[in-house]
C-alpha positions as CSV (number, residue, x, y, z in Angstrom):
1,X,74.8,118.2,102.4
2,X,76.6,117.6,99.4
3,X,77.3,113.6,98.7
4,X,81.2,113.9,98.8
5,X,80.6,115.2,102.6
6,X,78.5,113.0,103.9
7,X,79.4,109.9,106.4
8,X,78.8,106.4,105.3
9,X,75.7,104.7,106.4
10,X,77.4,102.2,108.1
11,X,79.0,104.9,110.8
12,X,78.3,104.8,114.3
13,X,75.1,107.6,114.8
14,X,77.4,108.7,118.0
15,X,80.6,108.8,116.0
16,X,78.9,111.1,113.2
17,X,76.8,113.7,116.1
18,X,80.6,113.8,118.0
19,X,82.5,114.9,114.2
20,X,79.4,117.3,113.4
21,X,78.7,119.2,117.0
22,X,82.8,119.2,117.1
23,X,82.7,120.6,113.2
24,X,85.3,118.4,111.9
25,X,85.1,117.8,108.5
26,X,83.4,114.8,107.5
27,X,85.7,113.6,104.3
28,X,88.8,113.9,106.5
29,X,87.3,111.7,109.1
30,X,85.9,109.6,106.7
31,X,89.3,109.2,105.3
32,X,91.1,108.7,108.2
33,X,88.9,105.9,109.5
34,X,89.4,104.1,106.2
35,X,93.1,104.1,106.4
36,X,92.8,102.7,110.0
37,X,90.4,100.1,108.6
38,X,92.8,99.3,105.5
39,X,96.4,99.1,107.1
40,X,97.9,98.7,103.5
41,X,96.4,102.0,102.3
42,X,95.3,103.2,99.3
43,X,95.3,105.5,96.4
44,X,93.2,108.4,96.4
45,X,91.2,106.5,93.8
46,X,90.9,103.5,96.3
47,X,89.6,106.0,99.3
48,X,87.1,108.2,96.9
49,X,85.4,104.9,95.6
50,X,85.1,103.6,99.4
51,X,83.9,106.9,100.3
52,X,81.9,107.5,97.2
53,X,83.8,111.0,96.6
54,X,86.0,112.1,93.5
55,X,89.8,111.3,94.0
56,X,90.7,114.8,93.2
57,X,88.9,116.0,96.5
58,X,89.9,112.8,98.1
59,X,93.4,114.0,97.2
60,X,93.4,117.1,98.0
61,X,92.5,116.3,101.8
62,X,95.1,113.6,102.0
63,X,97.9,116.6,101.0
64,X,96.9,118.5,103.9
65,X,96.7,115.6,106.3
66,X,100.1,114.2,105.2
67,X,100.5,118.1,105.9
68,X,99.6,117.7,109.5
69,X,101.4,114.6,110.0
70,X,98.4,112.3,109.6
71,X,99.1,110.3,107.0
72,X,102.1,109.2,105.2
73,X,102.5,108.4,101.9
74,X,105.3,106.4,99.6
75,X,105.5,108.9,97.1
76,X,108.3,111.5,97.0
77,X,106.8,115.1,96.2
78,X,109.0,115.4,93.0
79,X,108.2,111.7,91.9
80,X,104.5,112.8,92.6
81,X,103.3,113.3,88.9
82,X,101.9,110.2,87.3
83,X,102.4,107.9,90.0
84,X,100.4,105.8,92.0
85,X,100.6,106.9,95.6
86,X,99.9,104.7,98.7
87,X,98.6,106.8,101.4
88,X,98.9,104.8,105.3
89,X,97.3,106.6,108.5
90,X,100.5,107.7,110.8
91,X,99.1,106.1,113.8
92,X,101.3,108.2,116.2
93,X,100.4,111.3,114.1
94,X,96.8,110.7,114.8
95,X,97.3,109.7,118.3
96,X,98.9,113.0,119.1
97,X,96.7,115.2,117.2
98,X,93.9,113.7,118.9
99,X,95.8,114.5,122.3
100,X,96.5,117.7,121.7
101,X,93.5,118.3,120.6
102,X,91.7,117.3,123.6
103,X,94.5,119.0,126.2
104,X,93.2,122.1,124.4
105,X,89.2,121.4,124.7
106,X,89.6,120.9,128.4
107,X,91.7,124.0,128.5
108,X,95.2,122.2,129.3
């Protein structure tokens, strides 16, 4: 498994079977938990150092899960460009994601 996909050694065994039988992908969780565990955010530089993966990957993920409604970020696409953007988990986002999510496993 290449380094930028795999969990941190400090994640629950459990936690890491549950994202890998489920086939979630491993940096989005990864980043994701880090934004819960950091409730000031961070830059994509700031998450890809914690998570020992490149902030352009890092960066891309958090695009597509600001996307989804997952995370939230102070930058205004135009403004983008040069700019140091803070990235915050959207607790409520995540929470209903995860609901839906489950609703739809146990065929609701």
């Amino acid at each position: 498994m290449p380094r930028y996909v795999q969990p941190a050694s400090s994640t629950d065994p459990e936690a890491v079977s549950v994202i890998d039988v489920l086939g979630l992908n491993p940096l989005r969780a990864g980043i994701l938990r880090y934004l819960a565990q950091n409730p000031d955010g961070g830059t994509s530089g700031d998450i890809g150092r914690a998570l020992d993966a490149g902030y352009k990957t890092v960066h891309w993920h958090l695009r597509r899960l600001e996307q989804g409604g997952l995370v939230d970020s102070d930058g205004v696409n135009a403004d983008r460009q040069g700019q140091r953007v803070i990235y915050k988990l959207n607790h409520r986002g995540l929470d209903t994601a995860v609901d839906e999510a489950a609703k739809y496993l146990k065929g609701k």
